[in-house]
Each structure stands twice: as C-alpha cells, then as structure tokens.
N, C-alpha and C positions, 0 to 999 in steps of 0.2 A: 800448565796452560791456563786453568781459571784463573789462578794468582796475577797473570799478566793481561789477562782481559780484565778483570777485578783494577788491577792497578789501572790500565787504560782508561777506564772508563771513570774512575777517581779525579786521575788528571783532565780529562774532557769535559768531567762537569764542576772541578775548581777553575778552569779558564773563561767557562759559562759564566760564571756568577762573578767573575773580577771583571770582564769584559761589560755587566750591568754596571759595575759602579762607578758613576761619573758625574761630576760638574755638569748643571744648565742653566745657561741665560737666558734670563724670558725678558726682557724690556719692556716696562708701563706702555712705552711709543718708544720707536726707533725713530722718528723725525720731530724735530721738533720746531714748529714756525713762528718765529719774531714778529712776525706780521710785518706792516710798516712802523718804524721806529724812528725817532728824532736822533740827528746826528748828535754822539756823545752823552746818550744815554746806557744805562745799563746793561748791559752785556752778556749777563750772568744767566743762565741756564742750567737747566738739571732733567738730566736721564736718571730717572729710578727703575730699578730693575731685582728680579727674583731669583735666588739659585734654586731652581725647579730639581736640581738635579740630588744624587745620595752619600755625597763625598763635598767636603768644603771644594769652593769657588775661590782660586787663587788670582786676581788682574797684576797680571804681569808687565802690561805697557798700555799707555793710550798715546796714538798721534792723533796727529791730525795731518790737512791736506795743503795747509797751509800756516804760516807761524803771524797769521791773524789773528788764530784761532787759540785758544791753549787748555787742552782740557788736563782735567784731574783726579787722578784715581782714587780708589779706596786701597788704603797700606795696610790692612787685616784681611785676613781671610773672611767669607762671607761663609756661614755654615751653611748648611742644608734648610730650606724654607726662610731662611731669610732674606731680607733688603738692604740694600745700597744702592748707593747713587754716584754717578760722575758728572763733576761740574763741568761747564765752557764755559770760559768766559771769549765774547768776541768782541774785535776791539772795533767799539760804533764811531769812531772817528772816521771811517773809512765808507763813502758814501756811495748808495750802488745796492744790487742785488748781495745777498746771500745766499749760497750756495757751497759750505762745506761737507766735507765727508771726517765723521772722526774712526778712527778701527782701534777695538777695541781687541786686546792679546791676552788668553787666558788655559787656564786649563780646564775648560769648558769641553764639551762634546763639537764644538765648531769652535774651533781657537781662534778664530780669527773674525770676528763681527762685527759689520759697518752700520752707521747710526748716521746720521745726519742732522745737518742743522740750514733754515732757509729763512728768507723774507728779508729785507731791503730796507737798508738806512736812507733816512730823506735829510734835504740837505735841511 
C-alpha cells in the first residue's frame, strides 16, 4: 500500500512540474501606430517580442485580417529569454484608415495571440 501511494504521489508531482514548463509571449507593444502616413510610403513594421517562458517558443503561423497586410515570422525557435520579431508589411497604396488585426499561432501558453496594427494613409 505505501509503494502505491509512493508511486502516486511520484506521478502527481512529475505532471506538476511538466505542466510548468511552457512557452511565453510577452510583446515590446501589441499595437503598433503608423500615425498618418503619405500614400505609398513604407509599410514595414516590427513587433518584438520575449519568450518569457521555460521551454523554446515555436511561431507556427501568422495571418492576418486581411491580404493588405502580410506579416512574417520567425523560422527558428526562439529559446527561453530570448527576442524576435514579426514584420508587417502594409500595402500604403491603399488610402484610408488602418485598422488590422494579425494572430499570431504558437506553442506559447496562449496559442493564439492578437496584435494589431492602426493609423491611416493620406492621399
């Protein structure tokens, strides 16, 4: 009977400490604002961001909310305290407010995390 409380409690506290181990994304800013911008200027943005977390950070997809927008990942794992970044680029031909959303897919502790991008091309 001890042997299987012993083992019990063996298994209870190796799912304890696998259940700590995980991927985080902390983001420098989750929004990032172009301000007013001249039609057909640069486009290019960057989200930097931290794997806070105790196991590499794997980005497994980025969209976006629109194919205005085209962001792009990092193809490495990010390990533990380190940084990367995802570019957008938005296409400033298109004049008007901005207003996207991009979601970011990973094996983070929140898989799935939205970022944004705002402010308005002038004609």
């Amino acid at each position: 009977m001890k042997k299987l409380i012993a083992i019990a409690i063996f298994v209870l506290v190796g799912f304890a400490v696998q259940a700590q181990e995980t991927a985080k994304i902390e983001f420098k800013s989750e929004v990032i604002d172009y301000g007013e911008i001249a039609k057909g200027s640069d486009g290019v943005r960057v989200f930097e961001f931290t794997n806070t977390g105790n196991v590499a950070l794997v980005i497994t997809d980025v969209t976006s909310s629109c194919g205005c927008t085209i962001p792009e990942r990092p193809k490495d794992p990010i390990a533990p305290g380190e940084t990367g970044e995802i570019k957008v680029k938005y296409d400033t031909k298109i004049v008007g407010p901005i207003r996207k959303t991009i979601t970011v897919y990973s094996n983070a502790e929140e898989p799935a995390k939205s970022i944004k991008i705002k402010g308005r091309v002038l004609e």
